[in-house]
Structure formats: structure tokens, C-alpha cells
PDB file as gemmi writes it, atoms N, CA and C in Angstrom:
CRYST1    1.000    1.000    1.000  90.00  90.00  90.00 P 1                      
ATOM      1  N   UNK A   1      33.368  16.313 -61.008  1.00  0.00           N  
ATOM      2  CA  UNK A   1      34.707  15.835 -60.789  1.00  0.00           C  
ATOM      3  C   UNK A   1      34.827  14.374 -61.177  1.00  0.00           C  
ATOM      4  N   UNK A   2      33.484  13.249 -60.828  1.00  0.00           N  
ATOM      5  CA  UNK A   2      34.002  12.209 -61.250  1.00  0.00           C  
ATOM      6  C   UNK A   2      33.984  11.870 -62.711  1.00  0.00           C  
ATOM      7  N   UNK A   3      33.008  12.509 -63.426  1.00  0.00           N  
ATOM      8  CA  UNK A   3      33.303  12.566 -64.383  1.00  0.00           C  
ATOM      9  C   UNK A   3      34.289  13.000 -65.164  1.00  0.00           C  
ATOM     10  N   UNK A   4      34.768  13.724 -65.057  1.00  0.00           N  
ATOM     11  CA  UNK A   4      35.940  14.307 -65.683  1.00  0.00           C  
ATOM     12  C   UNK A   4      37.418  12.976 -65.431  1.00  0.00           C  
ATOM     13  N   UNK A   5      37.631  12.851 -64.079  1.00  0.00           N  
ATOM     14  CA  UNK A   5      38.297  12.203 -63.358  1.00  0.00           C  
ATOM     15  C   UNK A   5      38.054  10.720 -64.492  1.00  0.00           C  
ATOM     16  N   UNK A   6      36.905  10.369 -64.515  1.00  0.00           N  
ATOM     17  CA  UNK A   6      36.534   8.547 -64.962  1.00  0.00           C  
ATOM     18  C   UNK A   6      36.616   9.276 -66.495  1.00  0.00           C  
ATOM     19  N   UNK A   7      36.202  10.520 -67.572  1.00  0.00           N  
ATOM     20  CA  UNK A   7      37.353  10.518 -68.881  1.00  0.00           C  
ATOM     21  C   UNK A   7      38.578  10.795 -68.553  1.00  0.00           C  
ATOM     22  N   UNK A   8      39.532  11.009 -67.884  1.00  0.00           N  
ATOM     23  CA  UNK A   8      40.504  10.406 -68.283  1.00  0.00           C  
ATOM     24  C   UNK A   8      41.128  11.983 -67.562  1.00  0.00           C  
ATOM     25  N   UNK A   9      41.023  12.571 -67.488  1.00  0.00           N  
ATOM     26  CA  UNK A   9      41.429  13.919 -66.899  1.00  0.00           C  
ATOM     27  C   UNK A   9      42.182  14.084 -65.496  1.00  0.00           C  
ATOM     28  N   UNK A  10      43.290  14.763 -65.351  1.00  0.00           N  
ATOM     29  CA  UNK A  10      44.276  14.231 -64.361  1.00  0.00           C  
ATOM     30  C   UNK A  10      43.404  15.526 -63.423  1.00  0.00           C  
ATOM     31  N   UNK A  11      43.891  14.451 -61.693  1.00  0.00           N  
ATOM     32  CA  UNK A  11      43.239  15.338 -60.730  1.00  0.00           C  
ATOM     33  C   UNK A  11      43.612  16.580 -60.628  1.00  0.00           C  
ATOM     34  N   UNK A  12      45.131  17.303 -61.208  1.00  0.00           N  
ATOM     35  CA  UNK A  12      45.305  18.509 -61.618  1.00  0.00           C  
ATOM     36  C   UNK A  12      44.691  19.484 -62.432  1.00  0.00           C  
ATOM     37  N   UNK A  13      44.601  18.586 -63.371  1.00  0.00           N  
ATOM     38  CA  UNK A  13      43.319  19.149 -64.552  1.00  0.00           C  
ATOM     39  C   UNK A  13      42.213  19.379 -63.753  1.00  0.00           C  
ATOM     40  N   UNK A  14      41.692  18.128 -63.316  1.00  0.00           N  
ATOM     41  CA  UNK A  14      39.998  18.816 -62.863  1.00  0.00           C  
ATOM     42  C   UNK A  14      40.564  20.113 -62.114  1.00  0.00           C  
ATOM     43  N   UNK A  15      41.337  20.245 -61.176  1.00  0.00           N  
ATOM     44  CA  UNK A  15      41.287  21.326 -59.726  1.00  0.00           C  
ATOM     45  C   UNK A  15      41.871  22.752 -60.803  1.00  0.00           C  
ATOM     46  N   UNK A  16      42.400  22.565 -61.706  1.00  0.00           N  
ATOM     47  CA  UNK A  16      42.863  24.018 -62.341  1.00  0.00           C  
ATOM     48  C   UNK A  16      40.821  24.153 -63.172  1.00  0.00           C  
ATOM     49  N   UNK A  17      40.463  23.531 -63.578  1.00  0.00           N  
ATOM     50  CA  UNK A  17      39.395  23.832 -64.474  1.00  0.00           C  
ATOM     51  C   UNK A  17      38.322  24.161 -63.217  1.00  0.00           C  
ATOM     52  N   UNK A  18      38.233  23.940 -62.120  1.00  0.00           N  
ATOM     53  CA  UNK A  18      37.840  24.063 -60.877  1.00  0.00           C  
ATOM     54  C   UNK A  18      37.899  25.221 -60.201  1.00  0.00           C  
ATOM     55  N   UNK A  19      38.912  25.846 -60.636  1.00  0.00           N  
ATOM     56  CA  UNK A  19      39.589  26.807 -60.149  1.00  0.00           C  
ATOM     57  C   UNK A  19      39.771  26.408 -58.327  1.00  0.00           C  
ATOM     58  N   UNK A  20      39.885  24.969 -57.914  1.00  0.00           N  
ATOM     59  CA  UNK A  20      40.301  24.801 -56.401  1.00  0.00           C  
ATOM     60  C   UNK A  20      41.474  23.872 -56.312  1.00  0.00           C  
ATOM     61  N   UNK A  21      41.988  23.527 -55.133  1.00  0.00           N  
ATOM     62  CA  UNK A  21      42.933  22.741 -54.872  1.00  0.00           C  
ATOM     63  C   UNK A  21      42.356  21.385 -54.949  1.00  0.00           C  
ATOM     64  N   UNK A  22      44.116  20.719 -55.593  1.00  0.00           N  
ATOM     65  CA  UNK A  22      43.909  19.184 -55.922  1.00  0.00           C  
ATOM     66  C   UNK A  22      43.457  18.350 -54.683  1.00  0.00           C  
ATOM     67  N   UNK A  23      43.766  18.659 -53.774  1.00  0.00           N  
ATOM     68  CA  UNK A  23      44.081  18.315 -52.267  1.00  0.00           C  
ATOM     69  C   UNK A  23      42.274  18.539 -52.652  1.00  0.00           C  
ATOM     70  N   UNK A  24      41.013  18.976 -52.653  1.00  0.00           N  
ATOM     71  CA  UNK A  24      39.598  19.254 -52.541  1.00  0.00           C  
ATOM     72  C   UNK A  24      39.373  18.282 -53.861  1.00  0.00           C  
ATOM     73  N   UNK A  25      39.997  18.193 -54.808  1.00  0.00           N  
ATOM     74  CA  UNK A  25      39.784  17.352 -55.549  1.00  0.00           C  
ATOM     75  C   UNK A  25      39.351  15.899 -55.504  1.00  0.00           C  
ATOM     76  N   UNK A  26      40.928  15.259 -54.534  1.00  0.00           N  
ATOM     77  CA  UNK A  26      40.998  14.225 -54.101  1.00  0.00           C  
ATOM     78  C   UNK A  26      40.231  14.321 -52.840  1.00  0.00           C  
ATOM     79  N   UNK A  27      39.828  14.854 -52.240  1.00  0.00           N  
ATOM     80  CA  UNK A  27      38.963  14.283 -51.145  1.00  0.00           C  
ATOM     81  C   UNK A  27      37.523  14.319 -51.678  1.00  0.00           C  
ATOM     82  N   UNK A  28      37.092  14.799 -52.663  1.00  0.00           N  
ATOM     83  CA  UNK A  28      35.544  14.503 -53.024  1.00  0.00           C  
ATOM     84  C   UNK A  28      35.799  13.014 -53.620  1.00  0.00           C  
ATOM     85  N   UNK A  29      37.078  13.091 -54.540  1.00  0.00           N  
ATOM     86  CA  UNK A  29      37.020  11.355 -55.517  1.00  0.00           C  
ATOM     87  C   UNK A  29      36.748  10.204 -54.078  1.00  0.00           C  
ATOM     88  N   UNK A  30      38.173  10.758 -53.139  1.00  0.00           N  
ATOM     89  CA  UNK A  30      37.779   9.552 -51.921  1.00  0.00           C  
ATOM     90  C   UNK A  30      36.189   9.148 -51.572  1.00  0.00           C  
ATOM     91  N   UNK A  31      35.500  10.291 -51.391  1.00  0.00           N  
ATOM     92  CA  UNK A  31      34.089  10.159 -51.205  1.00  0.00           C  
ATOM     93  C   UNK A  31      33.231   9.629 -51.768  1.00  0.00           C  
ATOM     94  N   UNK A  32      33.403   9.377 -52.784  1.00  0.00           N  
ATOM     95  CA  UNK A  32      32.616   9.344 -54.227  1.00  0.00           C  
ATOM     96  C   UNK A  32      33.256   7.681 -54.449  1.00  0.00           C  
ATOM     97  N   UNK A  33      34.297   7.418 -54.025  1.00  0.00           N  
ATOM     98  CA  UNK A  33      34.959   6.069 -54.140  1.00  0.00           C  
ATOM     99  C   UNK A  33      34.510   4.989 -53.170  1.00  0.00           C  
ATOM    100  N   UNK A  34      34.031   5.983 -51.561  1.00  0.00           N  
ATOM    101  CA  UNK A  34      33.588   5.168 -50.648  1.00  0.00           C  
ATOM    102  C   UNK A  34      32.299   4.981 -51.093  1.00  0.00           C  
ATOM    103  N   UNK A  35      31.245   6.043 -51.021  1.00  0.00           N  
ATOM    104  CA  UNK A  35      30.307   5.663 -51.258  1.00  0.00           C  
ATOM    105  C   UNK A  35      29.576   4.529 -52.318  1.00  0.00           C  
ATOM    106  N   UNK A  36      30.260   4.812 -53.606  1.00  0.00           N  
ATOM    107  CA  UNK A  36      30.112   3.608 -54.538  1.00  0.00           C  
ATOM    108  C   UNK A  36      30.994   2.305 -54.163  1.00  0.00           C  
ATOM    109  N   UNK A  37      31.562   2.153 -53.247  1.00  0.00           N  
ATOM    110  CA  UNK A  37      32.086   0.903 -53.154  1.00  0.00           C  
ATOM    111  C   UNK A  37      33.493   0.308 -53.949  1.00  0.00           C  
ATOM    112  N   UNK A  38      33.950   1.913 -54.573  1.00  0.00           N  
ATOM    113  CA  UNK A  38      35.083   1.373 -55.278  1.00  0.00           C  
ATOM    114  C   UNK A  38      36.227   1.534 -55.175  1.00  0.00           C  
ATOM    115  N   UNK A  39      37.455   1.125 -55.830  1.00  0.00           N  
ATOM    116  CA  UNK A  39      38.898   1.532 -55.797  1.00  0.00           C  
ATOM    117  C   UNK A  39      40.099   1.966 -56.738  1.00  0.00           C  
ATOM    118  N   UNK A  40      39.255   1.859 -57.940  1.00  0.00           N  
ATOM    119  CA  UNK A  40      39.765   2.173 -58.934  1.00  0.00           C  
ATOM    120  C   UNK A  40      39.103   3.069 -59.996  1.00  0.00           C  
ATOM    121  N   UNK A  41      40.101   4.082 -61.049  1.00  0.00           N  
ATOM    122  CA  UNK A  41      39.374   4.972 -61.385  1.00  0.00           C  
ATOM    123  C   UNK A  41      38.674   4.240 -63.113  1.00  0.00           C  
ATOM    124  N   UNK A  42      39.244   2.691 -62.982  1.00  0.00           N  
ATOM    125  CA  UNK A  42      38.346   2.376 -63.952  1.00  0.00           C  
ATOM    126  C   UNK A  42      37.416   2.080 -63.481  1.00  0.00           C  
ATOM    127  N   UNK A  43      37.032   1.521 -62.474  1.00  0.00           N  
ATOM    128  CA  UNK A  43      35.426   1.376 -62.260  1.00  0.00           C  
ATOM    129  C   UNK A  43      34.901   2.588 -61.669  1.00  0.00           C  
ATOM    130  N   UNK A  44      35.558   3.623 -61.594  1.00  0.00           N  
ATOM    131  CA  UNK A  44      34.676   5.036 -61.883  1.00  0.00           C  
ATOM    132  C   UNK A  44      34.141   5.338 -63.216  1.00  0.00           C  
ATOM    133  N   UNK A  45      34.871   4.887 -64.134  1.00  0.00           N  
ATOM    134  CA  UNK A  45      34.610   4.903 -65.791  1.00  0.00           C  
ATOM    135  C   UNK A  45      33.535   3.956 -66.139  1.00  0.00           C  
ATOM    136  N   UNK A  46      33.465   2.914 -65.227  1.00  0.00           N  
ATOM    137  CA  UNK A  46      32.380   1.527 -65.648  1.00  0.00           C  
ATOM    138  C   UNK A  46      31.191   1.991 -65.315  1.00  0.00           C  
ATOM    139  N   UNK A  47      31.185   3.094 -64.142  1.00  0.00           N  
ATOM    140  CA  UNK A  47      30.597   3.484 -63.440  1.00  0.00           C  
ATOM    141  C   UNK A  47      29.464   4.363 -63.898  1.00  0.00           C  
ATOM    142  N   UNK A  48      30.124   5.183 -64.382  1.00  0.00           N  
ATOM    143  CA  UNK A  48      29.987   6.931 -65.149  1.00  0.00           C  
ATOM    144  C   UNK A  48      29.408   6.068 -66.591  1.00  0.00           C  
ATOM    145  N   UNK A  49      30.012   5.250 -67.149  1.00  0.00           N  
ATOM    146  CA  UNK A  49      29.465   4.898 -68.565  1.00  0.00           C  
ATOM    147  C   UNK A  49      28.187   4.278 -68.567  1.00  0.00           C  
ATOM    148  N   UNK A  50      27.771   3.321 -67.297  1.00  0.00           N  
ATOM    149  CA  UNK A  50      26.335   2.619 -67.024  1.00  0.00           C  
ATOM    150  C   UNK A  50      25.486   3.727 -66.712  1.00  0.00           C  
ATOM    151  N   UNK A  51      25.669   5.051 -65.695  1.00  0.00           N  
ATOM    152  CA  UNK A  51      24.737   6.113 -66.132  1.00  0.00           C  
ATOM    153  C   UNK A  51      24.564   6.597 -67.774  1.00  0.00           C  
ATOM    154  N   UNK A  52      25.822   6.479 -68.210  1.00  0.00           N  
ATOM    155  CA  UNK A  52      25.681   7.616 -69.441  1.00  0.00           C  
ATOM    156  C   UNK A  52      24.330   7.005 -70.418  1.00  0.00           C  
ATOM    157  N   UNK A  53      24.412   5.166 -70.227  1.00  0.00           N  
ATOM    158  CA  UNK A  53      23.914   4.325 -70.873  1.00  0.00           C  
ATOM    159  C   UNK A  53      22.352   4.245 -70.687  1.00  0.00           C  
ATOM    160  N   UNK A  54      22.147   4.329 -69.516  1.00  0.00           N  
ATOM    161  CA  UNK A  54      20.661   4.382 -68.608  1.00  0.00           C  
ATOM    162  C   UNK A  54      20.425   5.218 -68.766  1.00  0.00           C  
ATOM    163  N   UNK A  55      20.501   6.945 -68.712  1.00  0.00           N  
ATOM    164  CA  UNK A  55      20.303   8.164 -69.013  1.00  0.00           C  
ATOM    165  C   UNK A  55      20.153   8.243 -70.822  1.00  0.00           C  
ATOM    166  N   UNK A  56      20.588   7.728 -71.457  1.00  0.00           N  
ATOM    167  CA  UNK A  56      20.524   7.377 -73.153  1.00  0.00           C  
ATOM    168  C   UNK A  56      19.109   6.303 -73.499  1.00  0.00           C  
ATOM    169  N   UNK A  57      18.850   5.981 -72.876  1.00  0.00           N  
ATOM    170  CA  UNK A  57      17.803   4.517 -73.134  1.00  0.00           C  
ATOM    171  C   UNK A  57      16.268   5.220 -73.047  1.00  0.00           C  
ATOM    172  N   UNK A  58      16.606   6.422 -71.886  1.00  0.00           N  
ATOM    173  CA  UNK A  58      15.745   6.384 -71.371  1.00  0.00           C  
ATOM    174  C   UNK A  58      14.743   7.568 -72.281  1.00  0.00           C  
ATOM    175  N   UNK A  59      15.612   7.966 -73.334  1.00  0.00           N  
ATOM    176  CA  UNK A  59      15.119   9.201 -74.558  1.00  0.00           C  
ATOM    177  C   UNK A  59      13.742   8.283 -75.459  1.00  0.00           C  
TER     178      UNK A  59                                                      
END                                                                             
């Protein structure tokens, strides 16, 4: 979900490709927002891209 969510994909989108409700959507992002410390879904993207980057290095 956060991935999808941090490219750019509306929380509708994820929950239909999900096949669950947006309402389950948004309460994992909340989670996923507390735990990392953040508030915005660009620094979910800053976020998601420093794995993509560290996970790439590491080939």
C-alpha cells in the first residue's frame, strides 16, 4: 500500500486493486505514517525511493 500510495496512486486505486475498503486503506497509511515519523505522502515517496536506492546498491 505504501508503495503504491508514495507512486502516486490514489487511496481508491490502491483499495479497488486490493480488492478492500478505502477506509482499511487509510488506516494502514495512518500506521505506516506514525511509525515512520511522517506527514506527508511526499516523504512517503522520499521514503520508498531511499529503500528502492539501498536495495539497488546492494546488487
Amino acid at each position: 500500500m505504501a508503495v503504491a500510495v508514495a507512486a502516486g496512486q490514489t487511496v481508491a486505486g490502491v483499495a479497488d486493486a486490493l480488492d478492500c475498503a478505502e477506509s482499511t486503506v487509510k488506516t494502514h497509511l495512518k500506521r505506516v505514517y506514525r511509525k515512520l515519523g511522517i506527514r506527508k505522502q511526499t516523504e512517503l515517496a522520499q521514503r520508498v525511493l531511499s529503500l528502492e536506492s539501498l536495495r539497488g546498491s546492494g546488487r
